[in-house]
N, C-alpha and C positions, 0 to 999 in steps of 0.2 A: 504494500500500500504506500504511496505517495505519503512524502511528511512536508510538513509547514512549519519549523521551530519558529522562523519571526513573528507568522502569524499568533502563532500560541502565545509568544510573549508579549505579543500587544493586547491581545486579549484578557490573558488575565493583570497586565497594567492597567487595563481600563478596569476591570470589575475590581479589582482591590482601591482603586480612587473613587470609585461609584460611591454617592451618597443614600442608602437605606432609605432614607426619609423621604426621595422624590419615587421611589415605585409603589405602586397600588397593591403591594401585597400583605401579608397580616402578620404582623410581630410575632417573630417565635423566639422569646427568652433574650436574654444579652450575648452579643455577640463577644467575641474570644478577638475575632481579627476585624479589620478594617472592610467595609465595600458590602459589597453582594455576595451571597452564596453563588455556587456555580449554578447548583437547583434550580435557585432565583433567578437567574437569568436565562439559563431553559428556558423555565417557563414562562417568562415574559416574550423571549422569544418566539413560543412554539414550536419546541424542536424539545427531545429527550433527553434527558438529565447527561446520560450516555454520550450521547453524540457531542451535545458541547464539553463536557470531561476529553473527546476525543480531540476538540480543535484546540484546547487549552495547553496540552500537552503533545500539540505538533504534529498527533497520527490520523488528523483529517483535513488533506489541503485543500479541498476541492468545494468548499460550500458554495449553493445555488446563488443568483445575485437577491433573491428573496429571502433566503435566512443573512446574508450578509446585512440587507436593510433590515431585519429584524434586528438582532444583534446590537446596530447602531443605536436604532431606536432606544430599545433598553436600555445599552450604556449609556444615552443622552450623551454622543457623541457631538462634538462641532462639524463645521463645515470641514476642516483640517483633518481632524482623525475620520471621517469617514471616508473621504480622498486615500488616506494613509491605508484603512481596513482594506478597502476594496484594490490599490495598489500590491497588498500585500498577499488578498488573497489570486488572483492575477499572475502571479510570476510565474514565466517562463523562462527556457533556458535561450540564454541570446538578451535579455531584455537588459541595455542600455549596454550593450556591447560595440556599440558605435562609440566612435571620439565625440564630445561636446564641441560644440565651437569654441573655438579658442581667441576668438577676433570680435571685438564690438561689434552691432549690426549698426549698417552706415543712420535710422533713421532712429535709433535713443541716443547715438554721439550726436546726432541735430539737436535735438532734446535736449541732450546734457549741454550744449553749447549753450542753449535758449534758453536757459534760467538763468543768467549769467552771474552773481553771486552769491548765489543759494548753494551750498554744499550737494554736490551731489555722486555717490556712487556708481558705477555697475554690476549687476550682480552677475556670475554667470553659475553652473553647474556645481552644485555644491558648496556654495558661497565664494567660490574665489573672485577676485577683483580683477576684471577686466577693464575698467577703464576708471579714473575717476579726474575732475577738474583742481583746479586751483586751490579755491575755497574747501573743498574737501579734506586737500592737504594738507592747508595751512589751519585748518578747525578739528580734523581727525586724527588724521595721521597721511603720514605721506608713503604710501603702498609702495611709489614707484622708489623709493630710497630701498626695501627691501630686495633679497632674492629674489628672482620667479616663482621661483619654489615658493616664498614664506607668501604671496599675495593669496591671504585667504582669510576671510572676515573670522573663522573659528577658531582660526590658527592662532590669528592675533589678541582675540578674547583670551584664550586661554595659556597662553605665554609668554604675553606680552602685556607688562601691569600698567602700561602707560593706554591699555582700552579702559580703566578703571575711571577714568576721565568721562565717564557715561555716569550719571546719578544714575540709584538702582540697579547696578552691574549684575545684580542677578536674575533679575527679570529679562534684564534686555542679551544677556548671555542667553539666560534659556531660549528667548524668542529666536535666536539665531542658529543657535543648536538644533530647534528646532525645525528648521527649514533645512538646515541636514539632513535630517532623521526623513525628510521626508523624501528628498531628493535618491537616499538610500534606497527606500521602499519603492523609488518607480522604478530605477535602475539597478537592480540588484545583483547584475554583473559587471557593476563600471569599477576595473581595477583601482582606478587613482581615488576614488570614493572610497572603499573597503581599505586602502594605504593609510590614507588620510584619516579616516577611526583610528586602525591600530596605531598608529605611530602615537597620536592624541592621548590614548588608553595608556598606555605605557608612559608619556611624559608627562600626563597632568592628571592626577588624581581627581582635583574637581570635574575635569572634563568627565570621567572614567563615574565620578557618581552624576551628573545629571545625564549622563549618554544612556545610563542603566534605567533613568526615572518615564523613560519613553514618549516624551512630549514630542509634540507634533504641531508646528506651525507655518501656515500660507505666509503672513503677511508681517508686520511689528507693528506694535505701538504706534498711533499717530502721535503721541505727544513724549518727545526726550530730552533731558535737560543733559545739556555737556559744562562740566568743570574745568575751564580751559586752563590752565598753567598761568599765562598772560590774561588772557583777555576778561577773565572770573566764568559766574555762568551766564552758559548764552543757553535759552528755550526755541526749540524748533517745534515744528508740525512736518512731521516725515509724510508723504508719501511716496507708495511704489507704482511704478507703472512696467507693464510688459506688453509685447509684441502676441498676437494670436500664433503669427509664423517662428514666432521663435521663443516659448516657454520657458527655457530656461535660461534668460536673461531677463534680471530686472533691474531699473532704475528707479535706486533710493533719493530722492530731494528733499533735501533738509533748509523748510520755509520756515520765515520769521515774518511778522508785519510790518508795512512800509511804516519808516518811522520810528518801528521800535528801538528800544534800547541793543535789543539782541543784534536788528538790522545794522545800525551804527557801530557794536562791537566788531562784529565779522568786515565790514568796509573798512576798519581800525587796521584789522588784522592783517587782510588782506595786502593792504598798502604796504604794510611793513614788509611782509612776507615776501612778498615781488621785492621792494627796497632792498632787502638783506641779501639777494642775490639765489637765493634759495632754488627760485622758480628758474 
C-alpha cells in the first residue's frame, strides 16, 4: 500500500492544534492531551475511526478530494493549510522536478521599478530573493552584498540576527517559514528545497522547532514595524502581489503614507544610502 508520512504529519499537527470547543460534539470527560481525538474527527469527517488512524500514521495516501474537504472542514483549516492538505495529498513522483526560474519576470521588475521608494522585495521558489531595489537595501538588508547561495529570506531569518530588526521576529519568522512549508508541499521533489530544510535543521535549532510546528502560510502580515539601527522604527503596510503565469514569484512592497513620518525616514535613509557610496 502506498504511504503518505507528510500527509500524516500535517494531519495530526492540525488535530493536536484543533480547539474542542469549536466542534459540535458532546464532552467526554477531561482531556489528557491537547486538540481533537482522532475519533472526533472521523466522525466529523464521515469516514471510520480506522481509516483516518490510517492517514495519520502515513499508511493511507490516496484520500478522495471529498474526504480531503471533509477533513479541512473539521480541522477549521484556513485558506493556506487547505492548499497545503490537498498539495500534500496530490504528490506524485516528478512533482517540482523542474528548475524554478531563477530570473525576475520582466513585468514585477516594472513593478518593483514603479513604487519607486517603497521597499520592495522579490520573492521566488522557496523564498529566495531574486531581485530587490534600493530602499529595500538600504531598510532590510542588502541580499545583493551576500553569496548567491545565502539570498534566501529563511536563511536570513534564521542566521542572520540582524532580521531581528522586524518587531515581533517570531511571528513574522513563522509567517515566512511558512511559505516554505508550503512551497515544500507542492514540490516535493525540488532538491535545492529539501537542501535548504536540512542544512537549516542542522544549523539552527529555532528553525528545527518551528519547521517541526507545521504552519502553513500564503501570504504575511499587512502591517510590520522594522527597528532600523539608524533610522528608529519605520511602520509599513506590506503587500504581495504575483503573476497568474508565474506563481512562484512574488513581490513584497513595503508602503508607508504620503507624508508620514515613516515616508520621511526611509527618503532620510535612502539619501544617505546612495550618498555613502553603498548603492
Amino acid at each position: 500500500m502506498a504511504s503518505n508520512a507528510p500527509l500524516g504529519e500535517f494531519l495530526r499537527s492540525r488535530r493536536l492544534a484543533s480547539d474542542p470547543g469549536l466542534a459540535p460534539l458532546p464532552t467526554k470527560g477531561a482531556r489528557r492531551v491537547p486538540g481533537l481525538r482522532r475519533e472526533e474527527i472521523a466522525q466529523l469527517a464521515g469516514v471510520s475511526a480506522d481509516y483516518y488512524a490510517r492517514l495519520e500514521q502515513g499508511r493511507q495516501a490516496t484520500p478522495s478530494d471529498a474526504v480531503l474537504r471533509a477533513l479541512a472542514t473539521a480541522l477549521h483549516l484556513d485558506a493556506a493549510e487547505r492548499l497545503h492538505l490537498f498539495n500534500l495529498a496530490h504528490r506524485t513522483p516528478g512533482s517540482g522536478g523542474t528548475a524554478p526560474a531563477r530570473s525576475a519576470r520582466p513585468g514585477l521588475l516594472r513593478l518593483m521599478e514603479a513604487v519607486g521608494d517603497s521597499p520592495a522585495v522579490l520573492h521566488g521558489r522557496g523564498t529566495d530573493v531574486l531581485a530587490l531595489n534600493e530602499a529595500a537595501r538600504a531598510v532590510i538588508t542588502d541580499f545583493y552584498a551576500k553569496p548567491a547561495g545565502d539570498r534566501n529570506v529563511v536563511r536570513w531569518f534564521f542566521l542572520d540576527r540582524s532580521s531581528h530588526r522586524f518587531e515581533d521576529w517570531e511571528a513574522v519568522a513563522g509567517d515566512v517559514i511558512g511559505m516554505l512549508r508550503l512551497d515544500v508541499g507542492r514540490y516535493p521533489d525540488d532538491a535545492r528545497l529539501r537542501a535548504l530544510v536540512e542544512d537549516l535543521t542542522v544549523r539552527s535549532p529555532l528553525f528545527a522547532e518551528f519547521w517541526s510546528k507545521q504552519r502553513v502560510s500564503v501570504d504575511v502580515p499587512a502591517r510590520k514595524v522594522i527597528r532600523h539601527p539608524t533610522a528608529g522604527a519605520l511602520t509599513f503596510d506590506v503587500v504581495g502581489v504575483s503573476l497568474p503565469s508565474e506563481p512562484d514569484q512574488t513581490l513584497f512592497v513595503f508602503t508607508a503614507g504620503s507624508g508620514s513620518p515613516t515616508e520621511k525616514a526611509v527618503t532620510r535613509l535612502l539619501a544617505e544610502w546612495r550618498t555613502s557610496g553603498t548603492a
